[in-house]
C-alpha positions in Angstrom: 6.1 -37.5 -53.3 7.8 -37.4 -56.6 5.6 -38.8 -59.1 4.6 -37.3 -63.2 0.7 -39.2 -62.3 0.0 -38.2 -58.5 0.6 -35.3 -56.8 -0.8 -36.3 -52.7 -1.6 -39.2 -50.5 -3.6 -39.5 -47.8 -4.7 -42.8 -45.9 -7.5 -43.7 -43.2 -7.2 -47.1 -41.6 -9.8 -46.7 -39.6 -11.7 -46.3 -42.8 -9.7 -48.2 -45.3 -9.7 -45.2 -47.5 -7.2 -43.8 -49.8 -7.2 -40.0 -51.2 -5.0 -39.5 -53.8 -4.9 -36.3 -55.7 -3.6 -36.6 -59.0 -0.9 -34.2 -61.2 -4.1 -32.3 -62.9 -5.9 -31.5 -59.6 -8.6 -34.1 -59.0 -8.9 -36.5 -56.2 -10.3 -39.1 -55.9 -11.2 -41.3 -52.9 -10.6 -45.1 -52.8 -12.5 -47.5 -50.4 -11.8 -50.9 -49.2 -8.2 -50.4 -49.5 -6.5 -52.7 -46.8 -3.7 -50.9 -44.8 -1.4 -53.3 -46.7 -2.4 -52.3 -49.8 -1.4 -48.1 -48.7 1.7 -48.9 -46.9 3.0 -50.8 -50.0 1.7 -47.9 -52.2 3.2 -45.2 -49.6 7.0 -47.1 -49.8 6.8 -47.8 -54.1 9.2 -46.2 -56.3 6.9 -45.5 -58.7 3.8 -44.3 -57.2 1.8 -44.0 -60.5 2.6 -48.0 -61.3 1.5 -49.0 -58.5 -1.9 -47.2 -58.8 -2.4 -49.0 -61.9 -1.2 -52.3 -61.3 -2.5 -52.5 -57.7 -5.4 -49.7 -57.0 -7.2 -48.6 -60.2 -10.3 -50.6 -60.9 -9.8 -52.8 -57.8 -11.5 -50.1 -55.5 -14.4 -48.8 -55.0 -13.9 -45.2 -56.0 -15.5 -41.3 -55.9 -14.6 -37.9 -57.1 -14.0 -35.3 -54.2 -14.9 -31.8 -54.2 -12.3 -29.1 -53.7 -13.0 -28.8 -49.8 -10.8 -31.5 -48.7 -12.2 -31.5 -44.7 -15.4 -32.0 -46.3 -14.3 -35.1 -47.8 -12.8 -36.9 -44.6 -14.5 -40.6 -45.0 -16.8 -41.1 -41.9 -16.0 -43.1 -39.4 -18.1 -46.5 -39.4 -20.9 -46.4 -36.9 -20.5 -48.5 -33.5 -22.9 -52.0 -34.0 
């Protein structure tokens, strides 16, 4: 992933959430984001363009710590 703003990617659909680490070292986890919404951010050119025209401020987001299996998003619980 060549990109000056992120550095990683990861996507749950199952969850709808997005992990993106970022050049400096922090990640962050987005939720709500429709598989849409990661597939178009997986295939853009500029990765860090699309996270601020299309992902920054539209998600619901929160920092992760440095233990990345920690962080997997649960899965939701069966109604």
């Amino acid at each position: 992933m060549a990109s000056s703003l992120i550095r990683g990617a990861r996507y749950w659909p199952d969850t709808h959430a997005l992990e993106l680490c970022f050049a400096g070292g922090r990640r962050y986890l987005y939720v709500g984001v429709p598989p849409s919404v990661a597939e178009e951010f997986r295939s853009a050119s500029s990765k860090g363009r699309f996270f601020n025209e299309a992902i920054k401020g539209r998600f619901d987001c929160r920092p992760l710590r440095d233990n990345p299996k920690r962080d997997r998003p649960a899965r939701p619980a069966n109604d």
